[in-house]
N, C-alpha and C positions, 0 to 999 in steps of 0.2 A: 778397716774401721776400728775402734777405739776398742779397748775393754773394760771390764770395770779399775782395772789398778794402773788405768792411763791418766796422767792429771789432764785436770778442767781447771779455765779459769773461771768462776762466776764472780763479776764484777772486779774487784783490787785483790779479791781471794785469790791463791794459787793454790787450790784444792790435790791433795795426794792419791784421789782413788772418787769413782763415779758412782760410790755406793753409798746413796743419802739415806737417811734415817726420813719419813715421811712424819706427819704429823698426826696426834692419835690420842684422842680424850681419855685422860684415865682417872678424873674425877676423884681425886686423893688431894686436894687444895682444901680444906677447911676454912671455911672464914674468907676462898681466895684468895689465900696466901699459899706461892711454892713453900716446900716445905727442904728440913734438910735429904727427907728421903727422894725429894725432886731432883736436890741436887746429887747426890749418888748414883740415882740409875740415868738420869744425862751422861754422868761422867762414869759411866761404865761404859758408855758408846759412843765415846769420844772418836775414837777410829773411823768411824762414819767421814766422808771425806765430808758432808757437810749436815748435820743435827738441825730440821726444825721441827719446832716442839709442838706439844700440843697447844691449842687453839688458848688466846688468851683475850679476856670481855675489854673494850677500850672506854667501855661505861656502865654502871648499875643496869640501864635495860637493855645492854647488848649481852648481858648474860643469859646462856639457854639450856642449862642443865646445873645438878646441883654439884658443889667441890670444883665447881672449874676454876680456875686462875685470872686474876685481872690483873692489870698495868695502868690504871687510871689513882692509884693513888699512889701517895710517900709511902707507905707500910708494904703496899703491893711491888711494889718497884723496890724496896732495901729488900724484900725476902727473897727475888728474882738475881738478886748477886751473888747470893751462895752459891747458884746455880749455873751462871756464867763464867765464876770466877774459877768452880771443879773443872769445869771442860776445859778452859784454854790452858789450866796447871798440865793437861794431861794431853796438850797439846792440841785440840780440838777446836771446831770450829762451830758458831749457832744461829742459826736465827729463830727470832719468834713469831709465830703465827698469831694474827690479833682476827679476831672475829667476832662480828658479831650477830647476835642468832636472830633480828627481826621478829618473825612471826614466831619461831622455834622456843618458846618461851610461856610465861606462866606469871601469874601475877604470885603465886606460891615465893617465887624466887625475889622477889624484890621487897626493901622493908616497906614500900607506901603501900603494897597489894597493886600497884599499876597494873594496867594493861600491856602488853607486846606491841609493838610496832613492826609494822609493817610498809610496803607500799601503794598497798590496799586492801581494803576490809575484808579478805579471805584466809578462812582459815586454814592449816597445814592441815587437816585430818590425823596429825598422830596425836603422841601424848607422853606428859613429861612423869619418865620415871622419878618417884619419891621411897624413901622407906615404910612411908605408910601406906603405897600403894600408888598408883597410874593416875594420873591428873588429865584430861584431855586439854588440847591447845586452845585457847579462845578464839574467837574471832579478832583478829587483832583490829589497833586502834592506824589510821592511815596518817603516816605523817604528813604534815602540811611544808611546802617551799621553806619555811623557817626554819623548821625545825630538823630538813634535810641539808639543811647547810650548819647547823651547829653538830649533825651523827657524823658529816665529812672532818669538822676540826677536831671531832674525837678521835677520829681514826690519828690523825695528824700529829693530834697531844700525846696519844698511846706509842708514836711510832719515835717519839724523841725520848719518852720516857722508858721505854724500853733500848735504846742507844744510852739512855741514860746508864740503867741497868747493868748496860757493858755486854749489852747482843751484838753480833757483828752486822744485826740488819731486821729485817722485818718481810713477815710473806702476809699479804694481804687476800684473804680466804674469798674468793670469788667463787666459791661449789659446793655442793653437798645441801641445797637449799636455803642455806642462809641467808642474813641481809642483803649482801651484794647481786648472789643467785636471785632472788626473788625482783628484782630488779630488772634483770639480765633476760627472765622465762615471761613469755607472755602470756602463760598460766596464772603467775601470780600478780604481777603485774597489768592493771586495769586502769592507768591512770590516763586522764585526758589532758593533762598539762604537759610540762617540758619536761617528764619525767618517764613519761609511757607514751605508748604508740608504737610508733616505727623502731626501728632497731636502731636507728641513730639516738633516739630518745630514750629509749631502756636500756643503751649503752651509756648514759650521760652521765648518773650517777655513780660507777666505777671510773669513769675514767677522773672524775671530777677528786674520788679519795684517791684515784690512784697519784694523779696531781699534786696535788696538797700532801699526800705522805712523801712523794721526791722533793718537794721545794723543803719541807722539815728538813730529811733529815741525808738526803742524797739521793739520786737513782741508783747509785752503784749499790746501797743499802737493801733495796724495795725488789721483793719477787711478787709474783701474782698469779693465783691457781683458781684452775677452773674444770670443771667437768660438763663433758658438753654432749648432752642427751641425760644426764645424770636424774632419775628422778624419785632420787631422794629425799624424805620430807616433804613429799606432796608434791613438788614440781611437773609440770608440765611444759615442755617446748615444740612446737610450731615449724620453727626454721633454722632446727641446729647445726646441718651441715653448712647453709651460707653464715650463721651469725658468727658461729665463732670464729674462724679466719678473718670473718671484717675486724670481730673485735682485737684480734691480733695486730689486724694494720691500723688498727686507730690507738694500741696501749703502743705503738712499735717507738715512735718519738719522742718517749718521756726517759726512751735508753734505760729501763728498768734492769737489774743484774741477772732473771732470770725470769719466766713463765714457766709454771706448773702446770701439768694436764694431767690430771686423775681420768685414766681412761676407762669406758664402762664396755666396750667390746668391738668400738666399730676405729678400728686402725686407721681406714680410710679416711676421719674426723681428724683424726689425731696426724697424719701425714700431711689433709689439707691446713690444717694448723701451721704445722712445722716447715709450711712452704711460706706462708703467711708472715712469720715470725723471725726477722734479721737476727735475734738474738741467742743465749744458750736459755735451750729450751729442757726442760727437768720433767721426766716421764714416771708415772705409776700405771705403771702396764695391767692390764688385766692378761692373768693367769690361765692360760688354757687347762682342759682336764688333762692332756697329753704328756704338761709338765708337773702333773699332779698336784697342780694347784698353788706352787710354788713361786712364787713373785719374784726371786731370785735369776730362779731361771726364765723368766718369760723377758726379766731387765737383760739378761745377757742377749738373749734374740736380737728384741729390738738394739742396744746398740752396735750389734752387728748390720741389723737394715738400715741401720744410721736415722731411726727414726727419732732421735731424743742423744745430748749430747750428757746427760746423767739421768740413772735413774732412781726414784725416790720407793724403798719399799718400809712398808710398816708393821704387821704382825710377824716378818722374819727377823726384823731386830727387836721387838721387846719381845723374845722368846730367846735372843742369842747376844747376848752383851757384844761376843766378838765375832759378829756374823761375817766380817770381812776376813780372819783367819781360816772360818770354815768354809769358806765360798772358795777360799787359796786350796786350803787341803779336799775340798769337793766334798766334804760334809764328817762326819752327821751335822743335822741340824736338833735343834730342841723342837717338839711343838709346843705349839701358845696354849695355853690352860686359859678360854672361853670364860668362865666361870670367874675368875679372875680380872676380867681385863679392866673393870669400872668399880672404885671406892676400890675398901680393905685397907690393908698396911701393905708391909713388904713383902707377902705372898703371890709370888705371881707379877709382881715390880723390879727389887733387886737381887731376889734369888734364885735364876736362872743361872744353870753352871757354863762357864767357860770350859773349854776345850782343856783336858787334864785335872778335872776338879772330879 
């Protein structure tokens, strides 16, 4: 079986090393705009055989926390090239993560004071961190037929304008409770139209963006991550070990470059997946206590059980710029400084030491 410094190819990429950088809100976007220290600690992790970044809004109300990054405008799209343009100087490789938060949202965050959208009129139960304090999530507002067909050509718009940018693709955030997820759980999902019910029907709107972002901008461009029992942000699921493998064989046709599974503990989910799934499949393994927690090491297991043909980890590279030389020399590693991980400046972003510093 493979190890992490065997190449992978995902899509027209011929990737150097099976140690992806995951994706991971760090809420330092002012205004939504990457910044240049975006583009510095990108390209401190360029070594990453493949960089996708954290989650980026495809529209005003797909945003779900404050300082995150968008791609739905000219301003947001020229500040995302500094960005792209550091990693591939340095040899690297990117995609971006376009999401959007659905119910995960706040009218705080939007200049009309809107409501969140959702599926259906239920609310997450959490609540949106501010500097002046905890917001809870509203009930959101239920999108109608219309207006689920203008949130798909946002995704669509976000996924050319980010190719625009100069990404080498786009991962379409299907977990974590999101837009897509909430869709996907029949927790959140209540809807009596072509939209909800059966799993053919709460499958319809991911496959529907996942659709429309390959006709933009390629399949070979477009990955798709999903966490399945994941319940995150309020989610609740029903029937996770059949849904997600179906949904595997219904995204399998659109030849997408890769499938993400953010895994929450149950292997067995994640293997029925990966039987499911003709393509290269990209794993965030959940950490046993045995490997002390270390994502690292849990990615090296599985791809020895051949269960994921890359794995994606995320608080061991924003703690180690060159996580892939200390994985070679077997460590040390940095730990991630908690306190740090959301807003601030460069503490805790692009001052973590490399190996010799």
């Amino acid at each position: 079986m493979p190890g992490y410094f065997d190449p992978v190819s995902i899509g027209p990429l011929e990737l150097p090393n099976r140690l992806f950088m995951a994706p991971m809100t760090r809420s330092r976007a002012k205004g939504g705009l990457a910044t240049e220290l975006t583009a510095e600690y990108y390209a401190q992790r360029a070594s990453a055989g493949l960089i996708i970044t954290e989650a980026a809004q495809p529209s005003t109300i797909g945003q779900g926390y404050i300082d995150t990054p968008g791609v739905h405008t000219a301003d947001q799209v020229a500040a995302w090239r500094a960005t792209t343009g550091a990693v591939h100087a340095r040899g690297g490789r990117i995609f971006l993560q376009i999401m959007h938060g659905g119910r995960i949202g706040h009218p705080h965050l939007y200049p009309d004071g809107a409501r969140p959208v959702a599926p259906s009129p239920i609310a997450s139960g959490e609540s949106l961190f501010t500097p002046e304090g905890m917001l809870e999530h509203p009930v959101p507002r239920e999108l109608s037929a219309e207006e689920i067909a203008d949130t798909v050509q946002d995704f669509a718009d976000a996924a050319r304008n980010a190719v625009d940018a100069g990404f080498d693709g786009v991962e379409l955030h299907g977990a974590n409770g999101y837009l897509i997820h909430q869709f996907l759980a029949d927790g959140s999902n209540r809807r009596t139209d072509g939209y909800g019910g059966s799993p053919a029907r709460r499958m319809r709107f991911a496959l529907e963006t996942a659709a429309a972002v390959t006709e933009a901008v390629g399949p070979e461009r477009v990955g798709f991550r999903v966490s399945p029992g994941n319940t995150f942000n309020g989610i609740t699921e029903s029937d996770t070990a059949e849904f997600y493998p179906a949904l595997a064989r219904e995204l399998a046709p659109l030849g997408l470059a890769y499938l993400h599974v953010m895994e929450v503990g149950d292997r067995a989910v994640t293997k029925a997946v990966r039987d499911a799934w003709p393509g290269a499949l990209v794993l965030n393994p959940t950490a046993a206590p045995s490997e002390g927690g270390r994502t690292v090491h849990a990615g090296a297991d599985a791809l020895r059980e051949g269960a994921a043909d890359a794995i994606a980890v995320g608080s061991d590279w924003l703690a180690n710029p060159d996580l892939d030389a200390r994985v070679r020399a077997g460590g040390p590693f940095n730990e991630p400084d908690a306190a740090t991980f959301y807003g601030g400046d460069h503490r805790g972003y692009t001052d973590y030491p490399r190996l010799g510093d």
